[in-house]
C-alpha positions in Angstrom: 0.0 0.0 0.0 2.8 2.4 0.9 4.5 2.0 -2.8 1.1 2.6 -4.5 0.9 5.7 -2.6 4.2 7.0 -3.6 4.1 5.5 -6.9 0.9 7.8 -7.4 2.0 11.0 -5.1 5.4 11.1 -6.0 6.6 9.7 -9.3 2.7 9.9 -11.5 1.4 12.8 -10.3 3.7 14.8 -8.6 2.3 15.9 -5.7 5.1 16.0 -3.5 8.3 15.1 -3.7 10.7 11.7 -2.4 12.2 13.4 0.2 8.9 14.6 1.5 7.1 11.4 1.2 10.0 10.2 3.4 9.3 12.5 5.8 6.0 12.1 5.5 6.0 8.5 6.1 8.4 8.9 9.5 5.7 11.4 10.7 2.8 8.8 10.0 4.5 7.0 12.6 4.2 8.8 15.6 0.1 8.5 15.7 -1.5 6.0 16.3 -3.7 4.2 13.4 -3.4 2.7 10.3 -0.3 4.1 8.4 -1.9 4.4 4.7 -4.7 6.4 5.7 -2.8 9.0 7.5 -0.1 9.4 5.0 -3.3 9.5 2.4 -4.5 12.2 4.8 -1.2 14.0 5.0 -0.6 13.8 0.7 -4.1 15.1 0.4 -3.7 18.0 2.8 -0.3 18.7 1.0 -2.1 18.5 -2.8 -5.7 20.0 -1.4 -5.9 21.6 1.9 -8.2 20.6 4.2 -10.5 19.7 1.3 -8.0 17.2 0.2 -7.6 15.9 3.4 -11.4 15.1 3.9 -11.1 13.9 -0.1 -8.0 11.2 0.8 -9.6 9.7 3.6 -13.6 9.3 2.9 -12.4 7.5 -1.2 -9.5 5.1 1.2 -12.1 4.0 3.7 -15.7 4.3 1.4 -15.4 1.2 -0.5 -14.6 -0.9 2.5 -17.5 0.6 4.3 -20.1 0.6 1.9 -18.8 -3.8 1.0 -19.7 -3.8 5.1 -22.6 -2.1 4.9 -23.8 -4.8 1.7 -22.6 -7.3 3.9 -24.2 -6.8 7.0 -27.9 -6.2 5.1 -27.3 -9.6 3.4 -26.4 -11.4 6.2 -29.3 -10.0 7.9 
């Protein structure tokens, strides 16, 4: 997950830079939760503002939410 992310921010669409993503990785670190969606919050933030922030992490986490949601109606 981490090398789609900086195959996409870094090297396709140039968003930010390698030594940022670095950095930007290292600083995922120090929070706790999942590592790809806060360094998808902190790319989108970068790219978007707070827009792109809000952007990054509702299309990372929809599609597992709404296959849950599907889910739990079927199964119900």
């Amino acid at each position: 997950m981490l090398k789609l992310l900086e195959y996409e921010a870094v090297d396709y669409r140039h968003w930010i830079g390698q030594e940022e993503f670095i950095n930007m990785v290292g600083t995922s670190f120090l929070f706790p939760g999942l590592t790809a969606i806060k360094l998808s919050a902190m790319i989108g933030y970068k790219a978007a503002g707070f827009q792109g922030l809000i952007l990054a992490v509702c299309c990372l986490n929809l599609p597992g939410l709404i296959l849950a949601m599907v889910g739990y109606q079927w199964l119900a």
